[in-house]
Legacy VTK file of the C-alpha trace (Angstrom):
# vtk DataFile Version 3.0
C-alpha trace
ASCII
DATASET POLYDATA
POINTS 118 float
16.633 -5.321 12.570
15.926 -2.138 10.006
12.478 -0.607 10.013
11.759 -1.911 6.673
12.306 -5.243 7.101
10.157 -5.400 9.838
7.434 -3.669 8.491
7.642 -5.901 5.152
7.146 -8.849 7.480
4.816 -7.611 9.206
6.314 -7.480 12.561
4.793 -3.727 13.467
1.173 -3.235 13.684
-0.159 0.024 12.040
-2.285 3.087 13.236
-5.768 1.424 11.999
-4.952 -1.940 13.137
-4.475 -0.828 16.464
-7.934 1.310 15.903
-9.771 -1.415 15.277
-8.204 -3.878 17.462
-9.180 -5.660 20.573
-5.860 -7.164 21.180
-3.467 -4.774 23.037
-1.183 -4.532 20.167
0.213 -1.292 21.785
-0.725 -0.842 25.433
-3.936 0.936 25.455
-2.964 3.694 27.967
-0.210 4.229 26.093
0.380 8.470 25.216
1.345 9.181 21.414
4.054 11.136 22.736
5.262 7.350 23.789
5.171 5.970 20.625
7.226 6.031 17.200
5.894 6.106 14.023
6.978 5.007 10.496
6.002 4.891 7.248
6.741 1.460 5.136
9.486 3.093 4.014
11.134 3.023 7.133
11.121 6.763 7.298
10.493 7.777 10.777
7.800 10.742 11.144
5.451 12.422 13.603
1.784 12.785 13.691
0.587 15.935 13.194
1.356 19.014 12.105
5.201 20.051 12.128
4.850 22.676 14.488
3.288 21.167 16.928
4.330 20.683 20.745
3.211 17.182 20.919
1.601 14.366 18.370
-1.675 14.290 17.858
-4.498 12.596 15.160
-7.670 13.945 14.653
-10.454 12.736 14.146
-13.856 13.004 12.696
-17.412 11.265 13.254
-18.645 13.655 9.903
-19.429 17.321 12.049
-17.437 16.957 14.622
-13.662 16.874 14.976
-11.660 16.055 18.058
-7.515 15.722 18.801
-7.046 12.688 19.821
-3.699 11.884 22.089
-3.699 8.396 23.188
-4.455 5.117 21.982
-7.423 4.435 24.399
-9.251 7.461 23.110
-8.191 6.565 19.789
-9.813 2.787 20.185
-13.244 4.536 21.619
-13.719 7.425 18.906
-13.099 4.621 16.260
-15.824 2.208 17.837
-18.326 4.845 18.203
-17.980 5.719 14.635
-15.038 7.976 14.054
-12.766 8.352 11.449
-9.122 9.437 11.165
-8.662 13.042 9.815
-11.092 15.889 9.254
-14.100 16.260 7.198
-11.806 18.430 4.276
-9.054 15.965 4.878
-9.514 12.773 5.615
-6.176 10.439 6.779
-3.844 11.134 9.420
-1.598 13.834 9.259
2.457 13.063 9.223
5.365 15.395 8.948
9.105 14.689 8.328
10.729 15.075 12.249
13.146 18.376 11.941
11.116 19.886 8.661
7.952 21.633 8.222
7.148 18.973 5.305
3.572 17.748 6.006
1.408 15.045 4.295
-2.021 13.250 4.852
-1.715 9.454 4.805
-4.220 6.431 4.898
-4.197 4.792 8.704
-2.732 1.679 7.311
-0.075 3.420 6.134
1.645 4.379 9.316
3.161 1.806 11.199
3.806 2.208 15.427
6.333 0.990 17.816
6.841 2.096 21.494
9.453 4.607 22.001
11.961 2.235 23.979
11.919 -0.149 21.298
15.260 -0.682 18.818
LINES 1 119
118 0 1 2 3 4 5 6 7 8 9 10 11 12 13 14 15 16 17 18 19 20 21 22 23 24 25 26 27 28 29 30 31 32 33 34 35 36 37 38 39 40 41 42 43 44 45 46 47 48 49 50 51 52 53 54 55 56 57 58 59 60 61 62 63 64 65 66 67 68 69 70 71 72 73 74 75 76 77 78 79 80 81 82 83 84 85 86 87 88 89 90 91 92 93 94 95 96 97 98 99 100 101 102 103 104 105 106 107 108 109 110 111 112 113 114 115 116 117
């Protein structure tokens, strides 16, 4: 099944879902570097900035600001108050995979799978 039409039915949970969620919609030790992530589009992209090694989301609890690598630590920054991005930018940081083509987007706005998923 496409990307799209899975994320237009709803089928794949997105970044602040999984934030705010109890539920293990993705495993909860899971590693970013595990995961795949989309926009509704479809579009494949990684977290982060485009030249990094590795994805990563940072986040923010107002004057602090942490990178953030897994889902567990993202669950536990988000219930002790954190938000997703940085006090000047708030969102999560996506870039187009192969490109240095960056963009800030709204949690809800990124949808995840795991890596080994078709």
């Amino acid at each position: 099944m496409q990307v799209r039409t899975t994320v237009a039915q709803g089928q794949m949970p997105t970044l602040q879902q999984v934030a705010e969620s109890s539920n293990d919609l993705v495993l909860p030790d899971a590693s970013l570097a595990g995961l795949r992530f989309f926009r509704d589009s479809g579009t494949e992209v990684g977290l982060g900035y485009a030249t990094a090694r590795e994805p990563t989301v940072w986040m923010t609890n107002g004057s602090s600001t942490a990178a953030v690598k897994t889902v567990a630590e993202i669950r536990s920054r988000y219930v002790e108050g954190w938000d997703f991005g940085t006090a000047a930018h708030p969102g999560v940081r996506i870039h187009v995979p192969n490109s240095r083509t960056e963009k800030i987007l709204q949690a809800s706005e990124v949808f995840i799978r795991p890596r080994d998923s078709v």
